[in-house]
N, C-alpha and C positions, 0 to 999 in steps of 0.2 A: 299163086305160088305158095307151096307150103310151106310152113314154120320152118323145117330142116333145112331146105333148099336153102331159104334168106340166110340163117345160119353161116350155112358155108361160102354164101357170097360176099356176105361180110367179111369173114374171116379172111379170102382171097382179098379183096380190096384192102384191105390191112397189110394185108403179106406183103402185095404191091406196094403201097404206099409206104412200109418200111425199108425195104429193097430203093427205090427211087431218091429217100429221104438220107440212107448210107450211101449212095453214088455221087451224090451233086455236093455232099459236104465239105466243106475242105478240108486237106490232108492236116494231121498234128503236129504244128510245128514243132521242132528240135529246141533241147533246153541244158543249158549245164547245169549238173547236177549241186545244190547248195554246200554240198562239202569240199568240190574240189574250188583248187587256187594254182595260179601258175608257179606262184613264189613255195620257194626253199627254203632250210635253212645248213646255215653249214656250222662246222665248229674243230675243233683239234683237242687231242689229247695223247698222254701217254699213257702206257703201264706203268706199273713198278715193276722195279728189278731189282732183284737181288744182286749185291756185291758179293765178287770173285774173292775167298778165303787167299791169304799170300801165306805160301810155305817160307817158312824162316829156318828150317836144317831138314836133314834127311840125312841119317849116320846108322851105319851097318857095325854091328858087334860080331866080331867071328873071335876063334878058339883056335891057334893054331892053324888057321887060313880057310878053317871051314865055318862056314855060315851058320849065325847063331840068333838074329834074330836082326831086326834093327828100329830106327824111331822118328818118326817124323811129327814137326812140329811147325803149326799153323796159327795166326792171327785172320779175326773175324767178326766183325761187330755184333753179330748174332747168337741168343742163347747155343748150349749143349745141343739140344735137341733139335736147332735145325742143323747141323753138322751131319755128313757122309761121308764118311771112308770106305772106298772099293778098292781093294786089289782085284785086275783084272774081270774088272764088272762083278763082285764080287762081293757084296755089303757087311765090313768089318762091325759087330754090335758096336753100339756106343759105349757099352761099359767098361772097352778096353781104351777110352775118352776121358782125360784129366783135362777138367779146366780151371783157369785159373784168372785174376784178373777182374776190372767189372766194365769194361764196354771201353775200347774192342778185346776181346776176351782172346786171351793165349790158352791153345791146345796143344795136347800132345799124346802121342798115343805108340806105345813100345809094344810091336809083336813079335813074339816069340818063335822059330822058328818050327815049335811044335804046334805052333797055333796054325801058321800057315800052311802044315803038313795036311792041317784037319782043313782048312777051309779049302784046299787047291790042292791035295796031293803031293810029291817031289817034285821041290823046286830045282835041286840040282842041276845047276847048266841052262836056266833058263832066263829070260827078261821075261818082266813083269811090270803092269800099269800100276802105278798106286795115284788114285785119283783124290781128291777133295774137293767137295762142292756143299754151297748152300742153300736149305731145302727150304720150300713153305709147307708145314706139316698139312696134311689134307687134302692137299692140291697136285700136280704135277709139276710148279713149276720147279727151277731149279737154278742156280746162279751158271755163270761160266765156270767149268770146272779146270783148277789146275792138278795138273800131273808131272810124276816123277820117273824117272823109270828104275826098278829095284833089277839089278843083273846079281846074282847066286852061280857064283861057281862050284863046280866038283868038290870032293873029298879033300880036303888040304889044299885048299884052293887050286889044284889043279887042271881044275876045268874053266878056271880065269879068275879074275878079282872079284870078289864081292862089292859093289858100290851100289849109290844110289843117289842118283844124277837128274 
């Protein structure tokens, strides 16, 4: 037999005998994995929230029964700056925002009926939201917001009473 022959008969017997030697092994058994555990753990929490601002007046100035502007005024434990005022979704600047007070802080804020021309057009004859809420600067969140409704009558009040209820 030549050198090459024996070669490859060896080689064959090897093939064999690892093929026969992976058959007869036995299977690998199953194993849980060292990081897992059955146990839990549980726990509770809250958010923070913001406290709801309480409106303390809401008064309408009119001129001979036409609407002239009017002023609402809120308590808030919280800075200026987290304060919003929306007339109908609407965001009043703060710097039409008087505070006063040092914790829970009195606000107040008098708009003008020119003011509201520019922010929302003619009011004449219409209802309006005037919202207050308070903010966490940065974030979205936002307190529960209370609301007033501002009703603007016509010319000489004709078009109904001016209030804000």
């Amino acid at each position: 037999m030549s050198r090459s022959t024996r070669a490859r008969l060896a080689a064959g017997l090897v093939g064999v005998a690892v093929l026969v030697g992976i058959a007869s092994a036995p299977p690998v058994p199953l194993t849980d994995a060292a990081f897992t555990d059955r146990e839990y753990a549980s726990g509770s929490f809250t958010a923070a929230t913001l406290s709801t601002p309480t409106v303390t007046s809401c008064t309408v100035t009119s001129l001979l029964g036409t609407f002239t502007g009017f002023t609402i005024t809120w308590t808030s434990p919280y800075q200026k700056v987290q304060q919003r005022l929306s007339i109908n979704n609407v965001v009043v600047d703060n710097t039409s925002v008087t505070q006063s007070g040092t914790g829970p802080y009195t606000y107040s804020a008098t708009i003008s009926s020119g003011l509201l021309n520019t922010l929302l057009g003619s009011l004449l004859g219409s209802t309006n939201t005037v919202r207050v809420d308070s903010i966490y600067s940065g974030t979205s969140w936002a307190s529960p917001a209370v609301t007033r409704t501002l009703s603007v009558g016509g010319l000489l009040g004709l078009g109904g009473n001016n209030t804000c209820t």
